[in-house]
N, CA, C and O atoms as a MOPAC input file, in Angstrom:
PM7 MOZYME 1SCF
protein

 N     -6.55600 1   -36.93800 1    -4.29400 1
 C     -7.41300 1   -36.47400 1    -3.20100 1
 C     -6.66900 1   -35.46100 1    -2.32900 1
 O     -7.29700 1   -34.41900 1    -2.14300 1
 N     -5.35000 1   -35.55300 1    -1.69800 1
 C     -4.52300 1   -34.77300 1    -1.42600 1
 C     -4.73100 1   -33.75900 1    -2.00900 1
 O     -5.34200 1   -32.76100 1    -1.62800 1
 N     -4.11900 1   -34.01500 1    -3.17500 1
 C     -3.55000 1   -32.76600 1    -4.09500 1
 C     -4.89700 1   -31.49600 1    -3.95100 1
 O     -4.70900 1   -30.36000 1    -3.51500 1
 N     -6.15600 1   -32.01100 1    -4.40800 1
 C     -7.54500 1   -30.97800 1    -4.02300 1
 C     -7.34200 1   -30.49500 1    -3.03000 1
 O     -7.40200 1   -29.28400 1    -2.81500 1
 N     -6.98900 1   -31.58400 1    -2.02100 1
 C     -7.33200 1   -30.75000 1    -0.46600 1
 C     -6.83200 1   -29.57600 1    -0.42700 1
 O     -7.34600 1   -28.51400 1    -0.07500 1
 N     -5.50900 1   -29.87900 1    -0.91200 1
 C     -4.51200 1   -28.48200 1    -0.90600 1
 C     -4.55900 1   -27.66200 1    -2.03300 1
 O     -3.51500 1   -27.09800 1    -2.35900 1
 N     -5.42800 1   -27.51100 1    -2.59600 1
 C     -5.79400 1   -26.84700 1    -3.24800 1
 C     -7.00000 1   -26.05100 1    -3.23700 1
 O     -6.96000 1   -24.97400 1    -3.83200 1
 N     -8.49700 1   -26.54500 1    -2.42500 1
 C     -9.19500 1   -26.06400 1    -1.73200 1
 C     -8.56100 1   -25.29000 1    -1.17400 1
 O     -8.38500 1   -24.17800 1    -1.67200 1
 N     -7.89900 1   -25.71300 1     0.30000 1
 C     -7.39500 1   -25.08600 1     1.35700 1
 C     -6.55700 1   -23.68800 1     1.04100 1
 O     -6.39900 1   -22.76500 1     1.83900 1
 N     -6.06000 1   -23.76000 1    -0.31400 1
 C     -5.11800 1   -22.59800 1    -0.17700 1
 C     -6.16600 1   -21.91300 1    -0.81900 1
 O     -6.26400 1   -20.87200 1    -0.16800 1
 N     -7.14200 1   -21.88600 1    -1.86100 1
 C     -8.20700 1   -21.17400 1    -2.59300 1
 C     -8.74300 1   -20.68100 1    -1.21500 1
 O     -8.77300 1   -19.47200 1    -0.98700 1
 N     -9.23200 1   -21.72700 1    -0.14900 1
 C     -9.84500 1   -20.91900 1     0.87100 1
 C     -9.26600 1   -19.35300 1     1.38700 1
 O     -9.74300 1   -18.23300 1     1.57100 1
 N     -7.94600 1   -20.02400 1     1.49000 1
 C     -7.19600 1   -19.12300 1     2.56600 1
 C     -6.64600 1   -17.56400 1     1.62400 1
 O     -7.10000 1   -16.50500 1     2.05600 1
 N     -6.09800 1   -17.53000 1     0.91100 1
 C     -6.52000 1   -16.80400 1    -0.35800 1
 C     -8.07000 1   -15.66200 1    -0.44900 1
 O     -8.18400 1   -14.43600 1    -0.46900 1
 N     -8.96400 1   -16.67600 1    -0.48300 1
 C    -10.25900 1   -15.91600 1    -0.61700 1
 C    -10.50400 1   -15.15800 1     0.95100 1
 O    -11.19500 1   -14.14000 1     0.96800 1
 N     -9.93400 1   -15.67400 1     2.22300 1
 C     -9.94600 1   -15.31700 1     3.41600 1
 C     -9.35900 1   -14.04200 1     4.00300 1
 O     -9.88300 1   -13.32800 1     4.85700 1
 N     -7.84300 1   -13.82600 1     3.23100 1
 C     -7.22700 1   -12.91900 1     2.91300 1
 C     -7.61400 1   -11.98200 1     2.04100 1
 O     -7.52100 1   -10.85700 1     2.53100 1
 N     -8.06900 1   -12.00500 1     0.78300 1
 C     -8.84400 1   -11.01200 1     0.06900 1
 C     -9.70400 1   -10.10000 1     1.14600 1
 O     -9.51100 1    -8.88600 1     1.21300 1
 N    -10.72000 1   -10.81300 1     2.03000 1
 C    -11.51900 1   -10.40900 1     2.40400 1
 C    -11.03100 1    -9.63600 1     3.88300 1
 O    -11.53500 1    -8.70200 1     4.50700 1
 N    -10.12900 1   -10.26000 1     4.06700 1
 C     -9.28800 1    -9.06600 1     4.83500 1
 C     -8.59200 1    -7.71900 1     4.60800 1
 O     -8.39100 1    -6.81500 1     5.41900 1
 N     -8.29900 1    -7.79500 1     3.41700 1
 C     -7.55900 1    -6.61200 1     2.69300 1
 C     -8.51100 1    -5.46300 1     2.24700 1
 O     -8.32800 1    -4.25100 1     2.35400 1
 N     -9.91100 1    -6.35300 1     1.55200 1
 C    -10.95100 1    -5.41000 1     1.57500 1
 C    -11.50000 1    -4.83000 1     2.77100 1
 O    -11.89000 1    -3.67500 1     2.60200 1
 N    -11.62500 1    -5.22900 1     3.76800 1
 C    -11.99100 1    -4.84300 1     5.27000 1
 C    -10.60400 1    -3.86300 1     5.45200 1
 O    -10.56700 1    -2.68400 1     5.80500 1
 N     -9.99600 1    -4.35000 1     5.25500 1
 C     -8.96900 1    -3.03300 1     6.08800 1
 C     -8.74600 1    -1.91600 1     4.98900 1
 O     -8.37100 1    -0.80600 1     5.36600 1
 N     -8.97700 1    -2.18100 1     3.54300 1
 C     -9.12000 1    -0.94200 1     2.94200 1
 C    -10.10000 1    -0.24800 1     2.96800 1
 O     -9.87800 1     0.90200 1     2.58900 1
 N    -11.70900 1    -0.58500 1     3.43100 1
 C    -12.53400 1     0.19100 1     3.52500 1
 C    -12.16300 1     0.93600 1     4.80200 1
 O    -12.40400 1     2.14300 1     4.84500 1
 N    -11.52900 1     0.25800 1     5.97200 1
 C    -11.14900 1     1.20800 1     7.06300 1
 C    -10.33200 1     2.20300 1     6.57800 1
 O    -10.64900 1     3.38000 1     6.74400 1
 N     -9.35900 1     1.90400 1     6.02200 1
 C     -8.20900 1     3.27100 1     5.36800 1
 C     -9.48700 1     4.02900 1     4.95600 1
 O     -9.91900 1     4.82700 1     5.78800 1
 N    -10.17600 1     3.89200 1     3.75300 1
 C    -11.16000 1     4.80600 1     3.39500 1
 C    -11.63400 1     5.69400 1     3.99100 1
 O    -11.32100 1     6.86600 1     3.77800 1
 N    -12.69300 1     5.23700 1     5.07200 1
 C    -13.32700 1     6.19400 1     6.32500 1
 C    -12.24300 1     6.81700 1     6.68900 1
 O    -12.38600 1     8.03800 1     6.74600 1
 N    -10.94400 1     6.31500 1     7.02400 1
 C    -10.35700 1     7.19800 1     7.79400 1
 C     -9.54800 1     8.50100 1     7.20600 1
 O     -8.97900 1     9.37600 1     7.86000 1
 N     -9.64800 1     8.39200 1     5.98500 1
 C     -9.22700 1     8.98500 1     4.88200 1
 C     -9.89700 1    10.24000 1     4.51100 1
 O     -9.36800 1    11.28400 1     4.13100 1
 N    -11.84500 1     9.82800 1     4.77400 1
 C    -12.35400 1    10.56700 1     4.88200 1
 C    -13.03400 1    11.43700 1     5.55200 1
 O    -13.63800 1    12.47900 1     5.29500 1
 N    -12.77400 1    10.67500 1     6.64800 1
 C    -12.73500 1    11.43300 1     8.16900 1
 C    -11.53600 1    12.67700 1     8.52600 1
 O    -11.63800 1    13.76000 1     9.10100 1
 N    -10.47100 1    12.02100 1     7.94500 1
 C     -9.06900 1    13.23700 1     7.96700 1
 C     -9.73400 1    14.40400 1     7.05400 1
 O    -10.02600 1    15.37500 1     7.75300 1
 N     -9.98200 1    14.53500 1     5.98500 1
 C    -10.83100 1    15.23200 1     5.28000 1
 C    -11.20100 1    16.35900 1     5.65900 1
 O    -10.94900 1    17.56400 1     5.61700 1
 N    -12.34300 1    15.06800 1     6.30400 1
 C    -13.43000 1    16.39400 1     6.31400 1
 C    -13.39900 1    16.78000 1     7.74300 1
 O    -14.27900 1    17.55600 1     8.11500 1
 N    -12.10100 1    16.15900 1     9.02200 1
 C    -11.33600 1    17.28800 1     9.42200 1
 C    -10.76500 1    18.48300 1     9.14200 1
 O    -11.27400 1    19.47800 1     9.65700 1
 N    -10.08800 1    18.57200 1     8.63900 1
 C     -9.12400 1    19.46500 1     8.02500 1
 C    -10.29400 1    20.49100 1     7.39200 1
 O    -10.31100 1    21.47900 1     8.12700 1
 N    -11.12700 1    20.61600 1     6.47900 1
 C    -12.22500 1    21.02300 1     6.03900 1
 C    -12.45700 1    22.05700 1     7.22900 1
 O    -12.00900 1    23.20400 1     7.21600 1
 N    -13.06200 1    21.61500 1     8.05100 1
 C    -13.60200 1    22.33100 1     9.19300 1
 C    -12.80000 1    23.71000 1     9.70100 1
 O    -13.22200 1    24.35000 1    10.66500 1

């Protein structure tokens, strides 16, 4: 029963983090393409 818990818990935290990394790479993105299509201008 333990052993799941901690095993949930880290799957959670894991999947929590993913979803942080994707959030902050879509920010790099925009800003990526915002520098862009600065420079462009």
């Amino acid at each position: 029963m333990v052993i799941s818990w901690k095993v949930i818990k880290s799957t959670r935290e894991s999947f929590l983090a993913e979803e942080v990394r994707e959030e902050h790479r879509q920010k790099d993105n925009i800003m990526y393409i915002l520098k862009i299509a600065y420079n462009v201008q």
